[in-house]
C-alpha positions in Angstrom: -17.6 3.0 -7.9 -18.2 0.2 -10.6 -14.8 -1.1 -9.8 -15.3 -1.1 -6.6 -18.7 -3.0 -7.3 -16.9 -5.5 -9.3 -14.2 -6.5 -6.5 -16.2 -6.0 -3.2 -18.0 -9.7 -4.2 -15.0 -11.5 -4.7 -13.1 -10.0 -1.3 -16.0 -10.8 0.7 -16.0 -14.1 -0.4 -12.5 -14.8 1.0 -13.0 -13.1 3.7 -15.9 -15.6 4.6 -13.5 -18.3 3.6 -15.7 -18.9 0.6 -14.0 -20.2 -2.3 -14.5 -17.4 -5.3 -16.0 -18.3 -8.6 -13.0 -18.7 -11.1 -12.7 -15.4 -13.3 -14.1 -16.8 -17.3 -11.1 -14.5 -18.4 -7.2 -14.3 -18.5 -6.0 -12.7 -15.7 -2.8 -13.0 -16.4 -0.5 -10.0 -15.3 0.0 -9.2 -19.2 -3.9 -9.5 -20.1 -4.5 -7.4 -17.3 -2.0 -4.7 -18.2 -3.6 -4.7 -21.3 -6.8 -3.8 -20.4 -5.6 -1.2 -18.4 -6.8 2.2 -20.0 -4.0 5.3 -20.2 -3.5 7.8 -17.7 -6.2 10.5 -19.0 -4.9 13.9 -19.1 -3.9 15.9 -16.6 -6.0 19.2 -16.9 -6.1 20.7 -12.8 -8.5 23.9 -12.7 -7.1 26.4 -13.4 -6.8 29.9 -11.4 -7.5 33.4 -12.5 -4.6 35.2 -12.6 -5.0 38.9 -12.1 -2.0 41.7 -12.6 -2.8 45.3 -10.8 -1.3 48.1 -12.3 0.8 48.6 -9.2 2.2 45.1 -10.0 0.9 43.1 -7.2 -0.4 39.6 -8.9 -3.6 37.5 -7.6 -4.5 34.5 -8.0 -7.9 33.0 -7.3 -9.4 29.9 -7.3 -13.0 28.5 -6.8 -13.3 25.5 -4.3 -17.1 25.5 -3.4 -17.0 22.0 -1.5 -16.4 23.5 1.6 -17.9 27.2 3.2 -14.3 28.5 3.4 -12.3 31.2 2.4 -8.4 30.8 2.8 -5.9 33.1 1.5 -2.1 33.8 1.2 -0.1 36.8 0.5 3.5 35.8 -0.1 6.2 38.4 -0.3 9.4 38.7 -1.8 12.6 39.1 0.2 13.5 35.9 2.8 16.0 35.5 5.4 18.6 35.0 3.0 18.9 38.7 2.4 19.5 39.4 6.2 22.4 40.8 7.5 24.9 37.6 8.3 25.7 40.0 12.3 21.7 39.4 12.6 21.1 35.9 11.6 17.2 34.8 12.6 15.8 38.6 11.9 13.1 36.8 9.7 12.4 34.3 11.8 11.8 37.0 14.9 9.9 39.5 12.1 7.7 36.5 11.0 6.6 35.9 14.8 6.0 39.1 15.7 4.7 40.3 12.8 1.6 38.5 13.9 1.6 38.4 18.0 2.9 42.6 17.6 -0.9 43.2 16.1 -1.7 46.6 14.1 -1.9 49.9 15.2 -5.4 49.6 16.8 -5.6 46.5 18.2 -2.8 43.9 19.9 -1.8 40.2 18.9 -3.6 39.3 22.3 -7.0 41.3 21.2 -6.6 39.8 17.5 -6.4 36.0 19.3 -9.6 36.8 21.1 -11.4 38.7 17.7 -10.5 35.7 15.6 -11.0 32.7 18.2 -15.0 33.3 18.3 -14.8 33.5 14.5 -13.0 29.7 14.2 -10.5 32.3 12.3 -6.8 32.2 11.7 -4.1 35.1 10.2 -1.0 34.2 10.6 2.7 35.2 9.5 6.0 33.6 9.3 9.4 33.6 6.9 11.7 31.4 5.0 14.7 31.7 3.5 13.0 33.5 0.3 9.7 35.5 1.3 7.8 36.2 4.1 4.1 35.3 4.1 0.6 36.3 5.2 -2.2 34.1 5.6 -6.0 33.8 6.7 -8.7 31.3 6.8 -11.5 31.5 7.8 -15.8 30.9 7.1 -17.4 32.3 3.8 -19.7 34.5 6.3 -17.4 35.9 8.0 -14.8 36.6 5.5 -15.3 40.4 5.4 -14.7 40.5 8.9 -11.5 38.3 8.8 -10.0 39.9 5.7 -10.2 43.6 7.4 -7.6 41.7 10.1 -5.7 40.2 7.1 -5.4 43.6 5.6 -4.9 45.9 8.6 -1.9 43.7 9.7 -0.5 43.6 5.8 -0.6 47.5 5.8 -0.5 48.9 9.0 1.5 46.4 11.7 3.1 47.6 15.2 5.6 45.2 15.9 5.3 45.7 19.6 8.7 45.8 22.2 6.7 43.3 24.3 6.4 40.7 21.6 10.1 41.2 20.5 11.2 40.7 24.0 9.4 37.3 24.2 10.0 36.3 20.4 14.0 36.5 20.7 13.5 34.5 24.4 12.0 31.9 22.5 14.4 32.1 19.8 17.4 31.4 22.8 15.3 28.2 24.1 15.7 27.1 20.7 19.1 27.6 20.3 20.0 25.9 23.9 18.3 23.1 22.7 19.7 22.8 18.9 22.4 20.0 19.6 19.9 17.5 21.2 19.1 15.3 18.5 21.2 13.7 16.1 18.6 14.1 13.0 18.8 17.5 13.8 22.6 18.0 13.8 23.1 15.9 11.0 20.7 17.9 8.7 22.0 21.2 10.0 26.1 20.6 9.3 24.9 18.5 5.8 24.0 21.6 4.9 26.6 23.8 5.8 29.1 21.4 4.1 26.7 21.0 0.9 26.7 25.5 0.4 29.5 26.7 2.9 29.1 27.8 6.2 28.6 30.9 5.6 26.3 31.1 2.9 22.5 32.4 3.8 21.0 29.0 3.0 23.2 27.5 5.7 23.6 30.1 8.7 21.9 29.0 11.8 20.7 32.3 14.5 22.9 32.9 17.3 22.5 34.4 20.8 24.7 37.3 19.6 22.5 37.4 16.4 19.4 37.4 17.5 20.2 39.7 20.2 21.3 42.0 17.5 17.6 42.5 16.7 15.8 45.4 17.1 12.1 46.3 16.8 13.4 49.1 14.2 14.9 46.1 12.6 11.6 44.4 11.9 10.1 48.0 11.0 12.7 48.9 8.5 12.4 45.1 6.8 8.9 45.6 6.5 9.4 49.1 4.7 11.6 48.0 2.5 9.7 44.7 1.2 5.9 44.6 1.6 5.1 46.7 -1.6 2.4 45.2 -3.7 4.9 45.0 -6.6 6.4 42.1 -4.3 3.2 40.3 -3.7 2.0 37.7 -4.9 -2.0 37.0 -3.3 -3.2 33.4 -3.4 -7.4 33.0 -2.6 -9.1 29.8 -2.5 -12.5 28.7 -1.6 -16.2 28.9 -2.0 -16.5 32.3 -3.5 -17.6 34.2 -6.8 -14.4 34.9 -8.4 -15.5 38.4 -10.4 -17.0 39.7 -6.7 -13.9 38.8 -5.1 -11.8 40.3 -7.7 -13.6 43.7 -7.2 -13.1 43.7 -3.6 -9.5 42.6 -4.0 -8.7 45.4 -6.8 -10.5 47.9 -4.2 -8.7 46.6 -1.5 -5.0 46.5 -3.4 -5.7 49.1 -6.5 -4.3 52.6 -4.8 -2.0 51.1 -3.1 1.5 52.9 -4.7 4.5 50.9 -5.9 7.6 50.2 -4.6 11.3 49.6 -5.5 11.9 46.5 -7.0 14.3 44.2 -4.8 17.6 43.2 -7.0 18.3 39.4 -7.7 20.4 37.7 -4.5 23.9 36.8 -6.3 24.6 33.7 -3.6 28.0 32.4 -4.0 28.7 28.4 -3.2 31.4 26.8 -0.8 31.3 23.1 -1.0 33.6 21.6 1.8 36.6 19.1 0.6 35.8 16.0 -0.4 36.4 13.8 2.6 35.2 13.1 6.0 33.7 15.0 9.0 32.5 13.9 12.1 30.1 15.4 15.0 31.0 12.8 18.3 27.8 12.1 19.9 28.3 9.6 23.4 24.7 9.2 23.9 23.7 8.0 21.1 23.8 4.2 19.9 23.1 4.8 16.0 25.0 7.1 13.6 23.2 9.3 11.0 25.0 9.7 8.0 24.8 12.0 5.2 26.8 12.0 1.7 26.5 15.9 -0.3 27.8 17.7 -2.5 25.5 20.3 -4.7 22.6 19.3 -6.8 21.1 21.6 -9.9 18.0 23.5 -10.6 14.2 22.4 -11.3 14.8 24.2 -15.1 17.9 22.0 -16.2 17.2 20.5 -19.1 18.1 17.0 -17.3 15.0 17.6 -14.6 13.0 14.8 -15.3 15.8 12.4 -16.0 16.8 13.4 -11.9 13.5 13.0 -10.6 13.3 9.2 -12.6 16.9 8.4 -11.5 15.9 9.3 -7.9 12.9 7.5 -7.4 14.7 4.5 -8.5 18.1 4.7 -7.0 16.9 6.3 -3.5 13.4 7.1 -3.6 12.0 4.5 -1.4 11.0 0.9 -0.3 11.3 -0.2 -3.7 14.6 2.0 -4.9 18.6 0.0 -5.3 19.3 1.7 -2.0 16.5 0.4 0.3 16.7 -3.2 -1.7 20.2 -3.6 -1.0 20.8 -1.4 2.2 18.2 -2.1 4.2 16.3 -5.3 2.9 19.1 -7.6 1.8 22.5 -6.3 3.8 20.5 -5.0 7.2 23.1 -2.2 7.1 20.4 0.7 7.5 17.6 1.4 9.4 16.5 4.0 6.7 18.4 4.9 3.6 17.6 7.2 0.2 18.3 10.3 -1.1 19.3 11.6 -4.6 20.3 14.5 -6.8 18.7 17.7 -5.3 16.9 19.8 -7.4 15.5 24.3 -6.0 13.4 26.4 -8.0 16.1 29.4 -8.2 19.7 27.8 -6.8 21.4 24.8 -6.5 19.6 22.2 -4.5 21.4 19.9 -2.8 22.8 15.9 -4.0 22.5 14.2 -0.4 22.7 10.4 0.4 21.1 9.8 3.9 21.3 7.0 5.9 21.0 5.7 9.8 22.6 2.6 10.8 23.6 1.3 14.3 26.5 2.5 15.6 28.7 -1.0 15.2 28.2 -1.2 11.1 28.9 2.7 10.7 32.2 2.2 8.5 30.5 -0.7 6.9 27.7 1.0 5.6 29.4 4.0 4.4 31.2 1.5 2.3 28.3 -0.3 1.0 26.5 3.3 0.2 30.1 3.7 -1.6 29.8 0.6 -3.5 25.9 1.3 -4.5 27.4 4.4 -5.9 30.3 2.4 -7.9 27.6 -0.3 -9.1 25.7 2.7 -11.2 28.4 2.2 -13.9 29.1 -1.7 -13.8 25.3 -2.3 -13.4 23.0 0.9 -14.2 19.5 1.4 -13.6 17.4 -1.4 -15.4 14.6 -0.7 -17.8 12.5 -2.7 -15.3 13.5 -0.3 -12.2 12.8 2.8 -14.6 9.2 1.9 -15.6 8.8 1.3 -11.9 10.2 4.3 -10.8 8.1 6.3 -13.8 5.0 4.3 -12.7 5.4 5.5 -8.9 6.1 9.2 -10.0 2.8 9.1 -12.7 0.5 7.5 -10.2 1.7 9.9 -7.3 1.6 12.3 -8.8 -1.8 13.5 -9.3 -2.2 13.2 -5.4 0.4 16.3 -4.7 -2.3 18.4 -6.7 -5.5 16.7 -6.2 -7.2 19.6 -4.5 -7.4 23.1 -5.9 -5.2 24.5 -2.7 -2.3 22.6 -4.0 -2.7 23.4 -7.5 -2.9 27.5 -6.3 0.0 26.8 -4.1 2.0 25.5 -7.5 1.2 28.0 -9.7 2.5 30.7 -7.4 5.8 29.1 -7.2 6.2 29.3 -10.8 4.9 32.7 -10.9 7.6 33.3 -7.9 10.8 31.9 -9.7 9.6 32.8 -12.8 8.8 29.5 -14.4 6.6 28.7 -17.4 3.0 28.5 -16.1 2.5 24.8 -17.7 5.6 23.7 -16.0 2.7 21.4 -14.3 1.1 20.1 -17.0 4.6 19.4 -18.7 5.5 17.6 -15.6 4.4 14.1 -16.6 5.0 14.5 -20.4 8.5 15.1 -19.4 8.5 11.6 -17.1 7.3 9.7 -19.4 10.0 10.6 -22.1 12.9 9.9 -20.3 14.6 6.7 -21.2 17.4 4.5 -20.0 20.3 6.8 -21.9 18.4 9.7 -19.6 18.9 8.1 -16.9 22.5 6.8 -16.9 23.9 10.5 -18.5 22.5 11.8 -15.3 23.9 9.1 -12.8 27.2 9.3 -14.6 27.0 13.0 -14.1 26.6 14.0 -10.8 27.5 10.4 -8.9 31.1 10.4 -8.0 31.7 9.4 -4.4 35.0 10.8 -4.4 33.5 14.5 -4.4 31.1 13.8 -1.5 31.6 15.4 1.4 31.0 12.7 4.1 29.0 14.0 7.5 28.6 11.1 10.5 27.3 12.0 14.1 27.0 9.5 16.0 29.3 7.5 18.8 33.0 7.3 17.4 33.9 5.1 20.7 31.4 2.0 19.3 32.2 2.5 15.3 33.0 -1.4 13.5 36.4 0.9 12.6 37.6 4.3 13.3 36.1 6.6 10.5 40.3 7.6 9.5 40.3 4.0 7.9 38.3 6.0 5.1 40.4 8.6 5.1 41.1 12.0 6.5 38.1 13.3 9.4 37.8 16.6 10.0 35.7 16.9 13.5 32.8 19.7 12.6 32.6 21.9 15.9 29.1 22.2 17.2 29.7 24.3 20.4 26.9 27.0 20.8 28.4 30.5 21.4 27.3 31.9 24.2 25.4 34.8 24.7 27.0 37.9 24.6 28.7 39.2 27.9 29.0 35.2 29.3 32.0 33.5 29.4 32.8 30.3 27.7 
């Protein structure tokens, strides 16, 4: 507020067209960088983390700005443990996991029970856990939490729901090839990990139909075991009183068998280029991958500073040159992809109108080939540390999001300061950092090279590159239809 205090005057002033009193001091850009106190250090509150006997962790953390409660129960075992013949069984088991209710009451009765209360409990899946969630008021958390923990411990998984949840799952498929965005992300991926692998399989008529209700049952027997929990609770709340009713609620609940590590084998397509022809379109979307590294490599920080300044945005190389002073991109970025517990994924993006497609490939190309004849400057990396430090306090500036990141690391198994390392590890990284990295994992001539758009208005035909390889994106039919 006193800063605020000291500008307002001035900005009113020339607002009004009122000439402002000249400053008595320097105001130079160095004298004010000078006077500009360090970033003071980053200490989030922390949560209270809680191991049961029966292994289930819990996390809580007090938030007593608002009258709310919200927690979330996530799980251990994701869709990339399904069975490849039934492809979208976690997304169907996250849907009606919720809208199949619990023994005593249906999804339909729970809307109506929870709607009066302003409530929510809802379900869903990813590729690594499954999750269960609630918010609700502090008064009426008792009331909500008996949902929570009725439909945790004792769900139905109703036919009816699995009926409607795999029709909803075929509407999505049917539609899957309308937009180009879409598409593009979809087969980036496939090329980036194999089409095959679990990261990259996409559900199928045949798939989904595949699905049975005893599906979902069985899944849920064989993960939701409180040794595969991990329970995140936020809000206004007295964290020993919630701890006794979460240790009453959790305590006898017995063990179960621990779920081995997913061994998840990589298939990175060819070097080279593959197209998806798209006649009603007038831009192409373009993406350059190949696979990135983990969060723990030693060269993390180094990444995340190369990133920001190469393709992190308006101010990176890629959006000066690109977009700003070639106007060969409506948007461009991207950078070396960095997952908790497998190889994320190094992807270039861009979109450009279809008449400059080959042309911008090339100048992403060159952008690439620049990194060793003119690397990152010192002044782009203080730039790019200076947006990650200031930034970066706003991804964790509420206790939610500071829960939310200390379950990851208790999920993947990272240090539990990996936060508070974070911006130490920023700050270190220096120019040497930076190039090593670029020099390491920036070779255009192992990208794989995915364009959908309109070949028929390209400036040149993409085999002027090199070898194309059109990427099929016919959907299968359902089973028993023809072709």
């Amino acid at each position: 507020m006193t800063r605020l205090k000291g500008i307002f005057p001035v900005f009113a002033l020339l607002v009004l067209g009122v000439a402002a009193p000249a400053p008595a001091q320097d105001t130079s850009l160095q004298q004010i960088e000078k006077n500009i106190a360090p970033l003071p250090a980053f200490k989030p509150a922390q949560p209270k983390r809680i191991e049961l006997s029966n292994g289930m962790v819990i996390f809580l953390q007090e938030d007593h700005e608002l009258p709310l409660i919200d927690g979330v129960a996530r799980i251990r075992g994701g869709s990339r443990r399904e069975p490849a013949n039934k492809v979208g069984l976690v997304d169907l088991y996250g849907e009606v996991w919720r809208t199949g209710g619990t023994k005593t009451q249906t999804g339909d009765e729970l809307d109506d029970y929870l709607e009066i209360r302003a409530a929510k409990v809802e379900t869903d899946g990813d590729s690594d856990s499954t999750n269960i969630s609630w918010s609700c008021l502090k008064g009426d958390f008792d009331d909500v939490f008996k949902v929570f923990l009725e439909l945790l411990q004792r769900p139905e998984f109703r036919d009816d729901k699995v009926e409607l949840a795999q029709k909803e799952a075929f509407d999505a498929i049917s539609r899957r090839n309308d937009d180009s965005s879409e598409i593009t992300a979809r087969e980036a991926v496939k090329l980036a990990y194999g089409a095959q692998n679990p990261y990259a399989r996409v559900p199928e008529y045949a798939t989904v139909t595949a699905v049975t209700r005893q599906d979902l049952v069985n899944w849920y027997q064989a993960y939701v075991h409180p040794n595969n929990i991990i329970l995140g609770v936020v809000g206004d709340f007295d964290s020993a009183a919630m701890e006794a009713k979460l240790r009453a609620a959790f305590g006898a609940w017995p063990r179960g068998p621990t779920i081995p590590k997913d061994e998840i084998q990589f298939q990175t397509a060819k070097p080279g280029y593959y197209v998806v022809s798209k006649e009603d379109v007038n831009q192409s979307n373009i993406q350059m991958v190949t696979l990135g590294t983990r969060r723990d490599d030693p060269d993390y920080y180094a990444i995340r500073v190369f990133n920001e300044a190469f393709g992190g945005g308006f101010s990176s190389r890629l959006f000066r040159d690109l977009r700003t002073a070639k106007g060969l991109a409506y948007a461009v970025g991207g950078g070396i992809g960095t997952a908790f517990d497998h190889r994320g994924i190094l992807r270039l993006a861009m979109g450009t109108k279809s008449q400059s497609t080959v042309e911008a490939i090339q100048g992403l190309y060159q952008e690439i080939d620049d990194l060793a004849t003119h690397p990152i400057t010192d002044a782009e990396i203080k730039l790019a540390k200076d947006s990650i430090l200031n930034s970066f306090v706003f991804n964790f500036d509420s206790p939610e999001k500071v829960l939310r990141e200390r379950m990851a690391y208790e999920f993947y198994g990272y240090p539990q300061d990996f936060l508070e390392k974070f911006r130490d590890g920023v700050e270190k990284v220096e120019k040497a950092d930076v190039e090593r990295v670029a020099a390491k994992y920036m070779h255009k001539d192992k990208l794989a090279v995915l364009v959908v758009g309109n070949t028929s208005q390209f400036d040149k035909p993409l085999a002027s590159l090199g070898t194309v390889t059109t990427v099929d994106i016919t959907i299968p039919p359902p089973p028993g239809e023809r072709k």
